[in-house]
Structure formats: structure tokens, C-alpha cells
C-alpha positions, 0 to 999 in steps of 0.5 A: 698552667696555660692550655694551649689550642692547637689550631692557634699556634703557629706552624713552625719557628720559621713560620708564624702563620697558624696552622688555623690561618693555614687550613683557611688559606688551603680551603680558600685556594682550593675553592678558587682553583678551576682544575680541582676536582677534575683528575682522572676519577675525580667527582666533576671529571665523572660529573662531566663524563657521564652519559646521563647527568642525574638531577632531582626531578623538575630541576631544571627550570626554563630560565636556565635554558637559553633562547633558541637552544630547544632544536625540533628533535627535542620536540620530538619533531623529527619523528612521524607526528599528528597534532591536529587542529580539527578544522575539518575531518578531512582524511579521518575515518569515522565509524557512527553506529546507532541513532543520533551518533555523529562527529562535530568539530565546534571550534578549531582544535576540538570536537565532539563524539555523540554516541548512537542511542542504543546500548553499545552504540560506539562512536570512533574517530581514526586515522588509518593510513595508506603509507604508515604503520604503527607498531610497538617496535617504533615506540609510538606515544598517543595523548589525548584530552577528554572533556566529558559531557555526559558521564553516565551516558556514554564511556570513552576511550582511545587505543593505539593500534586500531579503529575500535577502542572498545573491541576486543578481537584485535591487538591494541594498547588503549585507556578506556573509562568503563563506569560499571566497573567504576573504573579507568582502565590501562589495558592491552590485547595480545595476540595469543595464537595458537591458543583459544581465545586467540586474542586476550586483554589484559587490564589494570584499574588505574583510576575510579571512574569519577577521577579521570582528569582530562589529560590521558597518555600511553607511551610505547618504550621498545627499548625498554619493553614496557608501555606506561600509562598516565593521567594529568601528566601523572604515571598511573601505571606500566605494564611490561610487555616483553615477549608479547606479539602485537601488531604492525596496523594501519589503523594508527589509533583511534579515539572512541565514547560507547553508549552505557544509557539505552535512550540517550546519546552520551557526548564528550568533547575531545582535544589536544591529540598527540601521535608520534612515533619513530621513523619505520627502520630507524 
């Protein structure tokens, strides 16, 4: 007996195309049609539509952008921005304590912080303005990259908020690079009033000491009442700070090394200082 295969016989008597040639042909049209797909509900109707169009991390690779596509707000430019070059130290604030501390631009685009010789000698390097404010509420971002010299003679530091990294009397949010605990640290400080301390730090280790990389970030995200926290481009760490007061400062940030090596000037070169944040009132 002959066995037949459906998808060789034709379709009908009037017809003798095969149903196989038919399902082929059908595909084939559909796959040239421009408007498939695209109805009220229809998968690249709801691709188009949709507020956000999700793709895998890292897709999206420079040739497929084309030239002077990239407008300065997407840089982030049409924000309150610092990017300094370090030609002079003109208009910052500079807190030396001990002997030996100091501040030295050695070329354009990088300086270096020496700490005093003492046991917690602390050397900072801030802004604090006259006209501008920082607050969670405009979502401020502050990178920075680290260079250190000696390790073990001094930590380092940079916060957000205030002129002193390494106190804790004031509301900030900060990264700080504390060796006898061998350990980087994502750390903020709440005001706490009217409870005793007023002012509480709360950290986290995101790193060991020696694994500091050189690239640090903290990115303040209002909408989303979180601060996350990264080292070499690499989220190491995000606290949710929902409900927590904080501050609207002056001091916009500050970048700091502390003496952990009595007898010694600890020294670590800094560059790439990135501050932005919103708009007051937008």
C-alpha cells in the first residue's frame, strides 16, 4: 500500500500546488509583509509603543549610533556639571592639617593630596559655593579616580555633601578606603535628631582594602530613593534611603587622604573629578 505524506499532496483538485509549497509560500509573504505584526496588540506594535525598549546590557554598540546623534543632555550637560582640569586651585577650599600636608597640581588634569605627618592628619580638597546647593533631592552623581601612592600610609576618600570626608558630625554620603578594617566602605550619615548621637553612620564593606581599583562613583537616584555605590564602572553596592533626612549643603563635595602612619606624609594622586547634579527646582 502506498503511504502517502500529507504535506506533498496537493491542496484540492482545483489546485495542484502542495499544501508544503503552500505553508512555504504563506511564510515567505508573511516575512515580506512590512505591516505584520504591527495591529493593535500585536508584539512590534507593543515593541514600538513601549515607554522603555528593553535590550540585553551592553547591546547597543557605538556604530550603530550615528554621528552628531548624541545631543549634550544626554551627556548629562544640561545639568549643574564640574569637570575640572586642574590648571590652578583657584576657587577651591583646601583644609591642610599637620606637617608636610599640601596640595599640588603636577600636571593638567591631576593633583596630588599629601597628608600632615601626624596620626589623623586629614587633607581635603572641596568646592563650597556661594550660589549652589547639593541635596539628595537633585540626584547628585560625584566620580572620582584614585591613584594611590602610599597605601599604608594614609586612606582616602570622597564624600558628597560636605568638606570633611572622614568626620562624622555632618550629613553626607561618601566612599572611604579605611585600611585597619581592610576594607572600602559605602557609607552615609543621617541626621538622626532628636535622638542621641544626632548624627549616625551607617556603612557597608564593598571591597578589601588592596581592591580599590581606581575608579570610585556614587550616584544619588531621588526618584528612586536609593544611592548606589561603584568601583571601575561595577555596582558594588546600593543603600535605600527612603525617609532619611539629609542635607541641603553648600559644600558640594570634597575629596580627602587621612594619616594612618605617625611620622609619615601619606600622598595619593587624584583625577577625572565628575560632579552633576539636577537643576535646583526642576
Amino acid at each position: 500500500m502506498t503511504q502517502l505524506t500529507w504535506g506533498m499532496l496537493e491542496k484540492s483538485m482545483f489546485d495542484d500546488e502542495t499544501i508544503e509549497e503552500a505553508i512555504a509560500r504563506l511564510i515567505s509573504e508573511h516575512n515580506d509583509d512590512e505591516a505584520a505584526h504591527l495591529a493593535e496588540g500585536q508584539s512590534l506594535q507593543s515593541h514600538k509603543a513601549s515607554e522603555i525598549i528593553d535590550h540585553v546590557v551592553d547591546s547597543i554598540v557605538a556604530d550603530k549610533i550615528k554621528n552628531k546623534e548624541i545631543t549634550p543632555n544626554k551627556l548629562n550637560y544640561d545639568r549643574f556639571t564640574i569637570q575640572p582640569s586642574f590648571e590652578s586651585l583657584t576657587g577651591w577650599g583646601q583644609r591642610k592639617t599637620g606637617t608636610g600636608a599640601d596640595i599640588v597640581i603636577d600636571s593638567v588634569g591631576c593633583f596630588r593630596l599629601v597628608a600632615g605627618n601626624a596620626l589623623g592628619n586629614e587633607t581635603d580638597l572641596y568646592i563650597n559655593s556661594s550660589a549652589v546647593s547639593v541635596s539628595p533631592d537633585y540626584s547628585p552623581v560625584l566620580q572620582c579616580s584614585f591613584n594611590p601612592s602610599t597605601p599604608d600610609d594614609a586612606d582616602w576618600g570622597m564624600a558628597i555633601g560636605e568638606w570633611d570626608t572622614f568626620g562624622v558630625s555632618t550629613p553626607k554620603i561618601g566612599m572611604k578606603r579605611v585600611l585597619a578594617d581592610n576594607a572600602i566602605y559605602a557609607f552615609y550619615i543621617k541626621d538622626d535628631y532628636p535622638n542621641t548621637p544626632r548624627y549616625v553612620e551607617v556603612k557597608q564593606k564593598i571591597a578589601d582594602a588592596d581592591d580599590s581599583g581606581k575608579v570610585w562613583r556614587i550616584e544619588v537616584d531621588v526618584e528612586n530613593e536609593e544611592v548606589r555605590y561603584y568601583i571601575d564602572n561595577v555596582l558594588k553596592h546600593t543603600f535605600d534611603i527612603s525617609g532619611l533626612s539629609f542635607f541641603d549643603s553648600n559644600a558640594l563635595f570634597a575629596v580627602s587622604v587621612k594619616n594612618i602612619n605617625a611620622g609619615q606624609n601619606g600622598q595619593h594622586y587624584i583625577s577625572s573629578i565628575l560632579f552633576f547634579q539636577n537643576w535646583q527646582g526642576v
